[in-house]
C-alpha positions in Angstrom: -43.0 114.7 165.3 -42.4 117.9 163.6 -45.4 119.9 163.0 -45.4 122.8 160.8 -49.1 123.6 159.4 -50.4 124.4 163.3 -50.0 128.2 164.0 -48.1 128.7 167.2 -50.6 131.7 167.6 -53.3 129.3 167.6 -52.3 127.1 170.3 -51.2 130.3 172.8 -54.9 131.4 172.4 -56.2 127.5 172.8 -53.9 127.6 176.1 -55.9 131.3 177.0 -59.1 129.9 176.9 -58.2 126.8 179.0 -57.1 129.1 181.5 -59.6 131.8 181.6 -61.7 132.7 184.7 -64.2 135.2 185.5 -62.2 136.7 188.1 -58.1 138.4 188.1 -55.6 135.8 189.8 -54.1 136.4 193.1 -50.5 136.2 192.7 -49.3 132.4 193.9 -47.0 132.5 196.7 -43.1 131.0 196.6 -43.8 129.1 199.2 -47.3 127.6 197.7 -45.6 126.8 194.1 -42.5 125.1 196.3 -44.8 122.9 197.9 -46.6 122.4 194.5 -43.4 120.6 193.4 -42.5 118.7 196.7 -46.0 117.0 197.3 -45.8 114.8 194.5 -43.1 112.2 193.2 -44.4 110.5 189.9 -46.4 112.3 187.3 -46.7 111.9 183.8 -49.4 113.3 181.2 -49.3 115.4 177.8 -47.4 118.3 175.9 -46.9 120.0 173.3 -43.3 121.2 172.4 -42.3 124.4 170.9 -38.8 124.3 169.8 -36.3 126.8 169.7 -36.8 126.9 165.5 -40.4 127.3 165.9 -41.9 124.1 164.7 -44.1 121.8 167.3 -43.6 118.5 168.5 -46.4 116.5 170.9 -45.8 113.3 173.1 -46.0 111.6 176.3 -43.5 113.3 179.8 -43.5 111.1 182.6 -41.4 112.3 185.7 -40.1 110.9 188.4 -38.6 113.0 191.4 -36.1 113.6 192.3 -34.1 113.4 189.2 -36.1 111.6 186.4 -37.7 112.7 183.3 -38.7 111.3 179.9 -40.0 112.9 177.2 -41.5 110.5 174.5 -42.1 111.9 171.1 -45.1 110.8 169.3 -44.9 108.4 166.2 -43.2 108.5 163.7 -40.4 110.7 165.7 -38.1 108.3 167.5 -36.4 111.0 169.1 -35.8 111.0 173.1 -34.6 113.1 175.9 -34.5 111.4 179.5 -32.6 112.6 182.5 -31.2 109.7 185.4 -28.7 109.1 187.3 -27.5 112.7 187.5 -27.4 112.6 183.4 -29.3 114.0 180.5 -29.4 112.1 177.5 -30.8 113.3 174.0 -31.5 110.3 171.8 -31.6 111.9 168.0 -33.9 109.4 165.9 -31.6 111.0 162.7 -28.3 109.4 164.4 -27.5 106.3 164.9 -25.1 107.4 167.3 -25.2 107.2 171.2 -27.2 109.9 173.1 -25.7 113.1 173.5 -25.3 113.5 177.1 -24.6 116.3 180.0 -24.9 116.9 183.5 -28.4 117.3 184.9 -27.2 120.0 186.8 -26.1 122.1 184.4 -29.7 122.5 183.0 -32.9 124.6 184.6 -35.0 121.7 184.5 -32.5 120.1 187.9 -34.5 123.6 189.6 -38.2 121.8 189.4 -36.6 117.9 189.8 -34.3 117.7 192.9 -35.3 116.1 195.7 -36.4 119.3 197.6 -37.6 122.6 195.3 -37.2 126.0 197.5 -37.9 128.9 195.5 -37.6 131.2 198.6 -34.4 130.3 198.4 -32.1 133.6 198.1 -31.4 134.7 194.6 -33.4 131.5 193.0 -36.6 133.3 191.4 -35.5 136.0 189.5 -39.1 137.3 188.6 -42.2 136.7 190.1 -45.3 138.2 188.0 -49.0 137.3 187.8 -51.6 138.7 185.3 -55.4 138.2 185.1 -55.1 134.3 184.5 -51.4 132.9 185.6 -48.6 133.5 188.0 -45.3 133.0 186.7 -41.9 132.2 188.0 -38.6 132.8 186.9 -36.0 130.7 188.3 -32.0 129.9 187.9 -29.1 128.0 189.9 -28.1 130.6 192.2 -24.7 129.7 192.1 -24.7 129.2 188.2 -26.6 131.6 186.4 -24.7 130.9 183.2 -26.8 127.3 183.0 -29.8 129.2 181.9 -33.2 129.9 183.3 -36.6 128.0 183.8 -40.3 130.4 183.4 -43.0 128.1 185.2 -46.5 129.1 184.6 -49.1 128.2 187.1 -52.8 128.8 187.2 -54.6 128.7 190.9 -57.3 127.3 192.7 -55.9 124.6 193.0 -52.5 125.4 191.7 -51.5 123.8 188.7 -48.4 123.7 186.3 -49.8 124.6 183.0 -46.4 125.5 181.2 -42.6 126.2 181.0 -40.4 127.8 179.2 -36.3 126.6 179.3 -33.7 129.8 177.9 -30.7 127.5 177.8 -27.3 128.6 178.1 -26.8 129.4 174.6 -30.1 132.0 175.2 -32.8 129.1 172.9 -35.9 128.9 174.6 -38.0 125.6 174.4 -41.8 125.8 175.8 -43.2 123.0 176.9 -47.3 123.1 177.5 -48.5 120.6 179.3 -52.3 118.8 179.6 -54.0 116.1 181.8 -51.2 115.9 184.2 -51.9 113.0 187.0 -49.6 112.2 189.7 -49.1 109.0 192.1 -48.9 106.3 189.6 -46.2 103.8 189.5 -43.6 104.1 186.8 -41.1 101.7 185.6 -37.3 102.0 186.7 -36.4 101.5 183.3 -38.5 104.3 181.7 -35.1 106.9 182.8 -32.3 104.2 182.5 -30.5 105.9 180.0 -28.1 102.6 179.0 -30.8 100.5 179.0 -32.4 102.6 176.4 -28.9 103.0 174.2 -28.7 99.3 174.4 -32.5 98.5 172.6 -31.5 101.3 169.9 -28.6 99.8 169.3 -30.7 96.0 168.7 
């Protein structure tokens, strides 16, 4: 769902509040936000989307790692992106044509979903800043560069993923915000089966 009347500036400063604190934050080590990423396998919880063009969009993510990720738009968008089996697929609710699909591993998203996430790696995290509230990564494929770059924001004690930011190869960013994340439940096989999901669009 495309939202248009909600000020960007007024979410940002919602998303300020949330993360306010009393004292500066300590700057999150590499080696901290790594294992951030590697204790869990299943999560799924909120966001709110802000596209390349400006305008919002809310629903439901649900991951699954290594390699899995839906994002469900809410009502009445019918629009879908889901990574699985080594594929992205973008299901456009305006076509009633297949997904658009590409290599998960051409995008910065395959950085936070394979199976083990290093960012000590050498030449992986770009920048690594904190201010009073947040520490933030910036991170890219080593070898590829030219795929783009993911900015993960974290706030501490304990650490949590609050937000990212994808610049995709064509230099668009997408932020995604995220709220009430949980991890450890069980999700369906067929939530990231990307035919599946072609096949009951196409019914």
């Amino acid at each position: 769902m495309k939202i248009r009347s909600f000020p960007v500036v007024m979410l940002l400063a919602t998303l300020w509040l949330a993360l306010a604190g009393p004292a500066q934050a300590d700057r999150i080590a590499l080696s901290e936000l790594s294992r951030y990423f590697n204790a869990f396998t299943t999560a799924q919880g909120g966001f709110t989307q802000i596209n390349a063009d400006g305008t919002l969009s809310t629903g439901r993510i649900y991951i699954h790692r290594p390699g899995r990720v839906r994002f469900e738009y809410d009502p009445p968008d019918r629009s879908l992106v889901m990574a699985g089996g080594s594929t992205v697929a973008v299901f456009d609710a305006r076509s009633n044509q297949g997904p658009a699909q590409y290599p998960l591993s051409r995008t910065p998203l395959n950085l936070i979903l394979t199976r083990n996430v290093d960012f000590t790696r050498d030449r992986m995290v770009v920048q690594h800043t904190n201010d009073e509230l947040t520490t933030s990564v910036t991170a890219q494929d080593p070898e590829h560069p030219e795929y783009g770059n993911i900015r993960l924001v974290f706030s501490e004690n304990p650490t949590e993923l609050r937000q990212w930011v994808v610049t995709d190869d064509m230099g668009r960013e997408t932020t995604v915000i995220l709220n009430d994340l949980q991890f450890g439940m069980d999700l369906s096989a067929g939530l990231f089966n990307i035919v599946a999901e072609t096949d009951q669009r196409r019914r």
